[in-house]
ZAPAKE-834324 format. One line per field, with one value per residue (C-alpha): x, y, z; residue number from 1; residue in three letters. Coordinates in pm, whole numbers. Layout:
N
X (X,...)
Y (Y,...)
Z (Z,...)
i (NUM,...)
aa (ALA,...)
***
This chain:
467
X (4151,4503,4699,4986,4791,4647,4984,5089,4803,4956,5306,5154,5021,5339,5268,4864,4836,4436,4295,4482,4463,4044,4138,4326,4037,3803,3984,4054,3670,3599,3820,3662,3658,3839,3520,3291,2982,3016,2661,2631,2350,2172,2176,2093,1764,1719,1720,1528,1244,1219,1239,1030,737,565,571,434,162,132,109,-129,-342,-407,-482,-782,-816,-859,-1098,-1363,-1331,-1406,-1704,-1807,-1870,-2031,-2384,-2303,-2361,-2635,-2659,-2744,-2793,-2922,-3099,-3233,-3346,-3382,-3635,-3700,-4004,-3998,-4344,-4538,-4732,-5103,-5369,-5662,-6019,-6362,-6630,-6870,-6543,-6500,-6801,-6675,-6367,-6482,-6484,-6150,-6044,-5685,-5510,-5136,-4970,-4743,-4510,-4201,-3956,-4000,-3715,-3783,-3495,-3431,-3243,-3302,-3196,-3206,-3013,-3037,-3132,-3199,-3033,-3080,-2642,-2595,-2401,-2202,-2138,-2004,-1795,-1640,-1593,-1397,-1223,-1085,-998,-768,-646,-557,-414,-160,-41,5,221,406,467,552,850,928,1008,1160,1435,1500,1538,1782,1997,1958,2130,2402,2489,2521,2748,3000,2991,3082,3326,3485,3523,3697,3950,4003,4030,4250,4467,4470,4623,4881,4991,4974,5194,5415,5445,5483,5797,5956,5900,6032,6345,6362,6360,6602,6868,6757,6607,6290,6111,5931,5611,5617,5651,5352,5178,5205,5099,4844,4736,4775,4531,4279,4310,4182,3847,3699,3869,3673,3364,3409,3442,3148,2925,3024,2915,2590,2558,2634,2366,2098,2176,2165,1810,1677,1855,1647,2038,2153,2311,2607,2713,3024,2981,3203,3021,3134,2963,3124,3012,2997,2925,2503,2415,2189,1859,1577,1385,1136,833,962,970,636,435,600,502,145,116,293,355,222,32,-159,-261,-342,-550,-714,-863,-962,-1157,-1302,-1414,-1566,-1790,-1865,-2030,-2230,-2373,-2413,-2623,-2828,-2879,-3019,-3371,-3425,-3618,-3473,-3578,-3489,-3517,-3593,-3683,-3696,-3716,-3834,-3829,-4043,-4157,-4313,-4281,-4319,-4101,-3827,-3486,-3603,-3902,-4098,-4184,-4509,-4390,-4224,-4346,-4143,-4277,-4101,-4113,-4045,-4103,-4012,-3964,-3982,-3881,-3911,-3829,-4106,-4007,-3667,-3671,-3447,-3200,-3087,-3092,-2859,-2637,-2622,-2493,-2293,-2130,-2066,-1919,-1655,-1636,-1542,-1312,-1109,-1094,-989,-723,-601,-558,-392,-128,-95,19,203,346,432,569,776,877,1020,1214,1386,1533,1659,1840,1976,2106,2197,2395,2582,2655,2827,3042,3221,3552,3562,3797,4021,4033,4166,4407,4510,4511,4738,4966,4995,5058,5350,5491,5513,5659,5949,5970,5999,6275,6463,6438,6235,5887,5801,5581,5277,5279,5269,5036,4798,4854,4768,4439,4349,4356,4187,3882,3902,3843,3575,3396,3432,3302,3017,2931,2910,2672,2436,2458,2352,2096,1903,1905,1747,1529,1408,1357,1086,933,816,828,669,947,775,447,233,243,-95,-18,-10,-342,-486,-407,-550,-877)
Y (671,510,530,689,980,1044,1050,1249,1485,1518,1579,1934,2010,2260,2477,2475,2388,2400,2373,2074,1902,1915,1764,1509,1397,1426,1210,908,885,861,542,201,-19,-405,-495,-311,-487,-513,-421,-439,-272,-627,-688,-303,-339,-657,-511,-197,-438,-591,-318,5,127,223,-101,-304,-32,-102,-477,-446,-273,-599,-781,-515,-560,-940,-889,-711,-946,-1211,-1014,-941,-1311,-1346,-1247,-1524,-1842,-1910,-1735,-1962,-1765,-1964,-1726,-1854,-1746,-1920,-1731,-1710,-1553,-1402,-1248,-1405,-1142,-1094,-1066,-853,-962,-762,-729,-979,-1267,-1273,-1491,-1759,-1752,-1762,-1391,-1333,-979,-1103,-1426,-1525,-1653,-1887,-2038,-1998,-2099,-1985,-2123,-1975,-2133,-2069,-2200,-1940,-1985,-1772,-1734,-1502,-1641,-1320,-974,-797,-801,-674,-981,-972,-606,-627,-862,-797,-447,-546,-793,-488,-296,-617,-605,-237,-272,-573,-335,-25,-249,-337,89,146,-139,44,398,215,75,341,521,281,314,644,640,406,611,877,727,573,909,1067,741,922,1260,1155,940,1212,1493,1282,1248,1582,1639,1397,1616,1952,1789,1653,1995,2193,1963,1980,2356,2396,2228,2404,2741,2635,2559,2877,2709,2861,3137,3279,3326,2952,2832,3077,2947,2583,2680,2779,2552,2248,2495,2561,2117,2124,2231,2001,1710,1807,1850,1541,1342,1505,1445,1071,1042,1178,1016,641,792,832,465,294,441,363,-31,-3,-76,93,439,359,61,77,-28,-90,-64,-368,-216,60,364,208,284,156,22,228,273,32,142,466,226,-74,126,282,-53,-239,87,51,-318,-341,2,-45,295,238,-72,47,297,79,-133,157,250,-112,-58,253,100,-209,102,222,-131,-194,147,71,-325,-107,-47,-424,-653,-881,-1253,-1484,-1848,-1850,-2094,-2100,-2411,-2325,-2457,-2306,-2372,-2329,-2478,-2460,-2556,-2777,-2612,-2792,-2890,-3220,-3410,-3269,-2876,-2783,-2727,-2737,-2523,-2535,-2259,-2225,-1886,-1720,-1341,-1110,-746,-482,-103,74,437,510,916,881,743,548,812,967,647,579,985,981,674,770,1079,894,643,956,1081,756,807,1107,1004,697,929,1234,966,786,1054,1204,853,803,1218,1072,764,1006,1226,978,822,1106,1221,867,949,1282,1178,870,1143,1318,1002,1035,1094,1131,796,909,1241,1115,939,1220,1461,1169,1174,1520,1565,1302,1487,1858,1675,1517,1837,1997,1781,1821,2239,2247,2339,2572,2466,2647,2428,2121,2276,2359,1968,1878,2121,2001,1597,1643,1820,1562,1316,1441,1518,1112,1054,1281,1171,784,912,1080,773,538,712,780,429,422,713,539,175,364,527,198,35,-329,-509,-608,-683,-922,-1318,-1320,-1113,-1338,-1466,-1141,-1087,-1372,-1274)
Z (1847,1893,2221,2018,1908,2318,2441,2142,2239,2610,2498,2351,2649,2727,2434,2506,2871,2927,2559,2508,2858,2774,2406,2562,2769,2540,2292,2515,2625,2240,2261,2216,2527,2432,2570,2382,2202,1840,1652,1286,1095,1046,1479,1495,1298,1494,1836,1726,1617,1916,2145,2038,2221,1900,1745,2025,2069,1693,1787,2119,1807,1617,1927,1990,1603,1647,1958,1718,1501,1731,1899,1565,1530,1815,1721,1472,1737,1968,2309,2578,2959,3278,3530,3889,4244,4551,4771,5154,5207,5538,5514,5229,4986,5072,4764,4869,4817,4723,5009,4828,4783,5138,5250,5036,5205,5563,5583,5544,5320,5220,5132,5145,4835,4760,5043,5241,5026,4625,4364,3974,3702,3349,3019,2750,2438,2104,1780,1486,1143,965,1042,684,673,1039,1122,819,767,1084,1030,718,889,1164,931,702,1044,1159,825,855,1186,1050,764,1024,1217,881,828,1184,1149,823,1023,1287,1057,860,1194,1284,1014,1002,1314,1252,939,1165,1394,1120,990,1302,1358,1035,1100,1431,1229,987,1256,1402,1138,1064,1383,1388,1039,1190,1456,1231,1063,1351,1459,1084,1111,1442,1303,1027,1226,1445,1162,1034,681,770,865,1235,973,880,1224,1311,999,1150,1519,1399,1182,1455,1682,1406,1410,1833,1787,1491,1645,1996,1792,1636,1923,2081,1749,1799,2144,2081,1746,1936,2202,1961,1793,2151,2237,1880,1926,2316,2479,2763,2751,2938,2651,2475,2095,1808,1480,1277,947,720,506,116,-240,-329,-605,-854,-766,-1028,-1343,-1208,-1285,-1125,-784,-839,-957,-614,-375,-561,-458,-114,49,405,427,145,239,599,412,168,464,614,291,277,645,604,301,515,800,524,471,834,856,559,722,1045,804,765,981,1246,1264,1598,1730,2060,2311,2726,2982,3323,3645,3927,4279,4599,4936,5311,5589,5446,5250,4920,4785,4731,4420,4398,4430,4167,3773,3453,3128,2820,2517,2140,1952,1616,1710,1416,1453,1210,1252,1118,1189,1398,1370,1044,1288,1008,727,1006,993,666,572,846,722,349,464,637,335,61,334,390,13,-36,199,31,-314,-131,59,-296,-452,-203,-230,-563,-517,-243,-467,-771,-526,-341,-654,-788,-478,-431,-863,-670,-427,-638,-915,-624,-517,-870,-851,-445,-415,-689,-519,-184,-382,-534,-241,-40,-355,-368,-6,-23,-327,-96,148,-34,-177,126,243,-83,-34,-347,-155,133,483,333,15,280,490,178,58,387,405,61,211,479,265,77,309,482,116,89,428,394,-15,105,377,185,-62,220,378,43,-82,313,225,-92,72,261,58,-192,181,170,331,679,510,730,719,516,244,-50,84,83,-230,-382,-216)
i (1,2,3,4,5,6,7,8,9,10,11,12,13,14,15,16,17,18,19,20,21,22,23,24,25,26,27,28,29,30,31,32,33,34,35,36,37,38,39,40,41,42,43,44,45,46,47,48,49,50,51,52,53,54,55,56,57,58,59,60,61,62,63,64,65,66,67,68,69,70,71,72,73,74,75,76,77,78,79,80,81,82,83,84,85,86,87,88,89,90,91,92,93,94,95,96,97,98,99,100,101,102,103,104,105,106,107,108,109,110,111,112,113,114,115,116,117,118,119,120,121,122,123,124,125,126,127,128,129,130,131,132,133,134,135,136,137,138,139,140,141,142,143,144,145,146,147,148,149,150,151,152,153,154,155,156,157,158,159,160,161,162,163,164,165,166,167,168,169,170,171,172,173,174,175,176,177,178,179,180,181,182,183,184,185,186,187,188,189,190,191,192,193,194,195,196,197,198,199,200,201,202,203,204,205,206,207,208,209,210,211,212,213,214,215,216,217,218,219,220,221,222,223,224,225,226,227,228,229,230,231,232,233,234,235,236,237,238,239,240,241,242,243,244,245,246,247,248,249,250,251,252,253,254,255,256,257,258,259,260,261,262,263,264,265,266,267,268,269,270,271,272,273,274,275,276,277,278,279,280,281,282,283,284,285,286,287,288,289,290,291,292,293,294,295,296,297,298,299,300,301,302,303,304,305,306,307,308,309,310,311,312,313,314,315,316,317,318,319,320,321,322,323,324,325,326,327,328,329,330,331,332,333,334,335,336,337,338,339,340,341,342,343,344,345,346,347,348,349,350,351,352,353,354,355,356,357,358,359,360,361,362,363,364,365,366,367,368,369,370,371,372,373,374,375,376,377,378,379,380,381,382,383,384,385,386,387,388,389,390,391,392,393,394,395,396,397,398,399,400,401,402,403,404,405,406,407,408,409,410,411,412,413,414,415,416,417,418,419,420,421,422,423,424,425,426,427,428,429,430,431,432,433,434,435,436,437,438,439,440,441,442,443,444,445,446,447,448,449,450,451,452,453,454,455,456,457,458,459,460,461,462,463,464,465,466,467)
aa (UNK,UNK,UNK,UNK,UNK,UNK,UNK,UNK,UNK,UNK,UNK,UNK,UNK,UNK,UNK,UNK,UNK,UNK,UNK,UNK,UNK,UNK,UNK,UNK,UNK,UNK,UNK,UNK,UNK,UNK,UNK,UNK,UNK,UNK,UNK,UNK,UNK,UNK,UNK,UNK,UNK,UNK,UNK,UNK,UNK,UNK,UNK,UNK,UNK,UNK,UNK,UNK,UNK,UNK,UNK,UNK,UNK,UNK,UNK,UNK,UNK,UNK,UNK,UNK,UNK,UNK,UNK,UNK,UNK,UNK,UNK,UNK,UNK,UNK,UNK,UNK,UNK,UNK,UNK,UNK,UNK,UNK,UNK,UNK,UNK,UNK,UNK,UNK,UNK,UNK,UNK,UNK,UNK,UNK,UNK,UNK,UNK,UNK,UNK,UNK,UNK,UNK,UNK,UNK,UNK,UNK,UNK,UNK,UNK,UNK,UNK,UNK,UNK,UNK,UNK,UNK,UNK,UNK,UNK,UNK,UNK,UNK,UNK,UNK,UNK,UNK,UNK,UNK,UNK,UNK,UNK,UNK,UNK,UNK,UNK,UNK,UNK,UNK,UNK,UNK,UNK,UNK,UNK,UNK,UNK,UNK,UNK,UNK,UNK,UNK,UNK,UNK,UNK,UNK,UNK,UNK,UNK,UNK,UNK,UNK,UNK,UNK,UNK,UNK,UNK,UNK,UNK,UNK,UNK,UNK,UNK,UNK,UNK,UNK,UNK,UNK,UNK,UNK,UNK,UNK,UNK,UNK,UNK,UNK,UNK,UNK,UNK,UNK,UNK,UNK,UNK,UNK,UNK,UNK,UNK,UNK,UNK,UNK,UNK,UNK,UNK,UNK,UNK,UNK,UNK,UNK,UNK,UNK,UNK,UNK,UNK,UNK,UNK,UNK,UNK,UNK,UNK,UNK,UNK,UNK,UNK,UNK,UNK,UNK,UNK,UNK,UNK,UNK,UNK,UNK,UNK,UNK,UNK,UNK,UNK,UNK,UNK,UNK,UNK,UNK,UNK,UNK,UNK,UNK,UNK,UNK,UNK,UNK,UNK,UNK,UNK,UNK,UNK,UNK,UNK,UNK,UNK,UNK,UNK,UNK,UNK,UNK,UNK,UNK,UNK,UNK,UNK,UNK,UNK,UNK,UNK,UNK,UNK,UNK,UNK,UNK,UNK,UNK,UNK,UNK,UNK,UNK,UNK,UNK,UNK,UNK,UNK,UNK,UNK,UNK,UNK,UNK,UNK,UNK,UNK,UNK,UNK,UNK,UNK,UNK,UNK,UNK,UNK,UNK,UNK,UNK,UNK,UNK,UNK,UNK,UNK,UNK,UNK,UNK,UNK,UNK,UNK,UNK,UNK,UNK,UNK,UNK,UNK,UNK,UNK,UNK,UNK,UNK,UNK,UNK,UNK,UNK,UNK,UNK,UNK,UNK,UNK,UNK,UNK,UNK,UNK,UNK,UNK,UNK,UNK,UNK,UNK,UNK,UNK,UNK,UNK,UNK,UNK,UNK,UNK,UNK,UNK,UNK,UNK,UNK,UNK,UNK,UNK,UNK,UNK,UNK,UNK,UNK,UNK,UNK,UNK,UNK,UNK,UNK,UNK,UNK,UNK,UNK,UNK,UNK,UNK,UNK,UNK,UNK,UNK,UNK,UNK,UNK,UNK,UNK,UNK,UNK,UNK,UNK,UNK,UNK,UNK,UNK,UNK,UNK,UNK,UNK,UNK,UNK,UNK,UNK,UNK,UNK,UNK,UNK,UNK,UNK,UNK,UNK,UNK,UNK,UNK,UNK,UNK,UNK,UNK,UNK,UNK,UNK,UNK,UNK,UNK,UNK,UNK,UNK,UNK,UNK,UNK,UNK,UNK,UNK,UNK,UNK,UNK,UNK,UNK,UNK,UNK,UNK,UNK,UNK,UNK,UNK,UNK,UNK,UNK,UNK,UNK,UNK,UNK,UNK,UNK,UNK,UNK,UNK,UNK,UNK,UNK,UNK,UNK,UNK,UNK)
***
């Protein structure tokens, strides 16, 4: 809003003393602060990226993601664990003897063991050769789920910037409506001053000078409205952008015409091979097959290197023993384990899992063709909503033209007030049908982007394809 038109607003204030006072302030808030931040759409999907909650949760998911994966692994090396105690006997342990053993021990019933001091070490070693695919089911399962994770991220970022210009449509839209309500007013003002003069010179009549009162109080309302739509409209886009609520912001972008949307089948073959959901889904499916092979891998036997060295000890008096009071013993084994009979635990497992495998499924062909719905509707309201930009430049042009024509008439006595004030109704109509049209035009080419989404696919997606 210009300073002219506030102070314009104030000079009214005689006729409309409290209606117009509140227009008056709420105009000038609605102006834009020298100092405001500029934000174009690019900078606005920028900062939205980098600030919402749901995407870092998204992100904090594929470093969980990655954490399977790498304790998936795991089973994959050799486990190495060192155990030992160091032992103060305060009261050694006594071993019992029979009646009959106790001559041959001097009579004595009971015998202490070992010494004071008792130290017991151990290196054990083991590593799996042969799981029957535990090891690799699991991997490959948490593999698919990192995969899955990486692609929800990718469809989160998609929502977030389509809720960002979503927003920023909104407030260029609103941006409009205040310029246009605002020039509406500055003609019913107009025309209530030509009138005014008019009546006074007696060329026209008391109804005409109602007519245009009227008319320029019929003008206070939408422009209020419009401001207020703005304000909430540059709310929304400052908590979607993560910027404070208190920032002033200039919008450096502008409602335009889009281009037409591609060939039907173009759209629909890239949503096939990129849309993040799918994908997300698809993993899931592969991760869900990868559980049925890990349940089926719980029937087969286990096989295991494993090997100890020990280190063991007993002593009296001194904190740590001599040469000759300690042992070493060394081991080697091949362990073998096979599950004869688990009470169908694994039956259990392995139904369980399949069930979950036809329902991830099911779900990736319900979303795909809820898809490829979505897909075919978005296009055609995008063909929709350019069919209804037709003709809505010309027709501002024409409703300006028209309006300058009553109003030479007018001065030249050849045209009444209410043919003005109808040119001038008819212009600003107009205007806001051009506002609103380029609106709709830009947020269904926004609405469509989504829909065949794919544009914040992750890093590795060319290598995952070629796998």
């Amino acid at each position: 809003m210009t300073q002219t038109t506030a102070i314009t607003a104030r000079a009214r204030a005689a006729d409309w003393p409290w209606f117009t006072a509140l227009l008056c302030a709420v105009l000038v808030t609605t102006a834009w602060p020298v100092s405001a931040r500029t934000l174009s759409l690019d900078e606005a999907r920028g900062l939205a990226l980098a600030s919402d909650e749901q995407l870092a949760q998204a992100r904090q998911g594929i470093i969980g993601a990655e954490a399977d994966v790498m304790s998936a692994g795991a089973d994959r090396l050799p486990k190495l664990n060192l155990a030992g105690t160091y032992t103060r006997n305060l009261k050694k342990p006594v071993m019992f003897l029979p009646a009959d053993m106790a001559a041959g021990f001097g009579g004595a019933t009971s015998l202490e063991m070992g010494g004071d001091w008792d130290l017991q070490a151990a290196a054990t070693l083991s590593l799996n050769l042969w799981t029957a695919g535990r090891l690799s089911s699991a991997r490959g399962m948490a593999a698919e789920a990192l995969a899955g994770s990486r692609w929800q991220e990718a469809l989160v970022a998609d929502a977030v910037v389509f809720s960002t210009e979503q927003a920023y449509y909104d407030a260029l839209l609103a941006a409009q409506q205040v310029d246009i309500a605002e020039r509406a007013l500055v003609l019913a003002e107009e025309s209530l001053r030509v009138t005014r003069a008019a009546v006074d010179q007696g060329t026209s009549s008391r109804f005409d000078l109602l007519r245009a009162q009227v008319e320029l109080a019929n003008r206070e309302a939408p422009a209020v409205q419009a401001g207020n739509r703005y304000r909430l409209a540059v709310l929304q886009l400052r908590r979607v952008c993560g910027l404070d609520h208190d920032e002033d912001l200039e919008l450096t972008d502008a409602l335009a015409d889009v281009p037409a949307p591609r060939e039907l089948d173009d759209l629909l073959a890239d949503m096939a091979a990129s849309s993040p959901e799918l994908k997300a889904l698809d993993h899931q499916a592969k991760a869900a097959a990868m559980a049925v092979s890990l349940a089926k891998a719980g029937r087969g036997p286990v096989v295991q290197l494993k090997g100890q060295y020990a280190l063991q000890g007993q002593w009296d008096d001194d904190l740590f023993p001599g040469d000759n009071e300690t042992a070493r013993s060394a081991t080697a084994a091949l362990a073998v384990s096979v599950p004869v009979f688990d009470g169908y635990a694994a039956k259990a497992d392995i139904r369980g899992s399949r069930a979950d495998l036809r329902a991830a499924q099911l779900e990736l062909e319900r979303v795909t063709r809820n898809r490829e719905l979505g897909v075919r509707q978005a296009r055609t309201n995008l063909e929709n909503a350019r069919l209804s930009m037709e003709g809505r430049h010309e027709a501002v042009t024409l409703a300006e033209e028209a309006y300058r024509l009553a109003q030479v008439r007018l001065d030249n006595g050849l045209a009444t007030p209410l043919e003005r004030l109808d040119a001038e109704t008819a212009l600003t109509d107009a205007r806001v049908q051009l506002a609103e049209a380029l609106y709709n035009c830009n947020l269904a080419a926004a609405n469509l982007k989504l829909s065949v989404g794919g544009d914040h696919a992750p890093a590795d997606h060319s290598e995952e394809n070629q796998r």
